[in-house]
Each structure stands twice: as C-alpha cells, then as structure tokens.
N, C-alpha and C positions, 0 to 999 in steps of 0.2 A: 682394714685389709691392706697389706703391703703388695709393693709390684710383681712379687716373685708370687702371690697367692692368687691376684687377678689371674696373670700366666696362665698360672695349673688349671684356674676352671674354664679359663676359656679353650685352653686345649683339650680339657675333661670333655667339654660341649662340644668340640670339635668341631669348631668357629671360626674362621680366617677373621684378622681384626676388621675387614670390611663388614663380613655377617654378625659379628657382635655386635658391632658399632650402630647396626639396623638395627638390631633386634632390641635392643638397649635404649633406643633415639639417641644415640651417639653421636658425633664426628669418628672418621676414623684417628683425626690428629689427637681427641683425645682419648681412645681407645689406648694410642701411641703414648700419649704422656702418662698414663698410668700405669704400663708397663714398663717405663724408662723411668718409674718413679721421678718424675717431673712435678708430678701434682697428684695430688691425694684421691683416693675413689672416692668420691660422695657417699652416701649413705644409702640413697635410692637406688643406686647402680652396684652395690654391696647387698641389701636386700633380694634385688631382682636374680644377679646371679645367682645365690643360695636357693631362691627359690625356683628358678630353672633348673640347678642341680637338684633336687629334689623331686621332678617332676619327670627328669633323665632317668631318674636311678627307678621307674617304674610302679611308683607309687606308695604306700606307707606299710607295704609289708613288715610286721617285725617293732612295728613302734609303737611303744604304745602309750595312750595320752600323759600328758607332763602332770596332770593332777594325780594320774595311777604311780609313775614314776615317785613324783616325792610325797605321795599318802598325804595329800593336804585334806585337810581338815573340810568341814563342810563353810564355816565363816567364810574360811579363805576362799574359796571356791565361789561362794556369791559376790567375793568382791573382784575377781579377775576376768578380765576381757576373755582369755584362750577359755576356759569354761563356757562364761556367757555366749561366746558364738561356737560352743561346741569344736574351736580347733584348737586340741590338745596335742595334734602331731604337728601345729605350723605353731606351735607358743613362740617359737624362735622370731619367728615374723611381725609378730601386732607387739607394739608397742605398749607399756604398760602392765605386765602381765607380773603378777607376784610370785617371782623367781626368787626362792631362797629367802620365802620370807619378807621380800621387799620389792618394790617397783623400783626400776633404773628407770633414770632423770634423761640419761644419752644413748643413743644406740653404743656407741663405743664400749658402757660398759655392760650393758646387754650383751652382746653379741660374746664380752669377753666370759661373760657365765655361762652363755648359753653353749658357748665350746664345749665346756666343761659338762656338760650335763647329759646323761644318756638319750634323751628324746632325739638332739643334735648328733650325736657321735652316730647313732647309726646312721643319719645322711652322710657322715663325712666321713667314715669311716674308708670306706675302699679310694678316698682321694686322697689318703697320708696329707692332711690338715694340722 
C-alpha cells in the first residue's frame, strides 16, 4: 500500500488522522508518515484498513465466496484456510489461502492477486483502487 492509497481509505472512512491513528493503535505521527510516504504501511495496518473498508461498504452483498469464483476443485478446497473457516468473502484477509493455485509466502504478494481477483474488486470497487 502506497501513501496516496492510505489517503483514499482513510478519507473513504472518513477519519481525521487523529481517529485512524485510534482506531488502528496508531501514533498520529505515524499516521503522518504514511501519508508523507516517509515509511512504509505495515502489513497489519494494510490488512485492518481493507478490512474496515469492507465492513463500511455494508456487508458482503454481491460476493460471493472465492472457492465459487475460481471453481476450485474439492482437493483444493480441503487444503485452504478461507474454506476451512468458511470465509470465502474475507480470502483476501487470512493468510495462506490457495489463490491461483498456490499460497503466497508475503502479504505483499497476496494482496497483489487478490486485487486482481473478483471476490476483492467488489470491496474496492466504488474506492477507484
């Protein structure tokens, strides 16, 4: 997550950097440095906002789970987290989750398929992501 994408969700949330900074366990000076691209977003403050915005946007109308999206198979399906706990509209969130055929090692490259992937594009859809 870049400092111009923090921006967007935190004004999507419609947050002053002091109330993100709370609601996040924050400083607001690092609130500040991540929108000055000073320092990079963590990963857990990259998760959490995703999952704030999706919890704004009203709940999982319209999604429907990531094992229906890419027809996985049944093998596959007992070997992935987002099946085993039943969250096929949060695959995006748990780590692990056999996206495209494979587990990603970092969030970073998680997060970059899970853009990509319909289950995700409807949460970000209306935030031009």
């Amino acid at each position: 997550m870049d400092s111009n994408e923090f921006l967007k969700f935190r004004k999507h949330l419609n947050k002053t950097q002091q109330q993100i900074a709370e609601l996040l366990g924050l400083s607001v000076k690092a609130v500040h440095s991540y929108e000055q691209g000073w320092r990079n977003v963590p990963t857990h403050v990259e998760r959490q906002l995703y999952f704030l915005l999706s919890r704004l946007k009203g709940g999982d109308e319209g999604v429907r789970p990531c094992w229906v999206v890419k027809k996985c198979p049944p093998e596959r399906k007992k070997q992935c987290p987002a099946w085993e706990f039943q969250a096929g509209k949060f695959c995006w969130f748990i780590n692990g989750t056999i996206c495209e055929c494979k587990a990603r090692k970092t969030w970073k490259d998680k997060i970059k398929t899970c853009k990509e992937c319909e289950v995700m594009q409807v949460l970000l859809e209306e935030l031009e992501v």
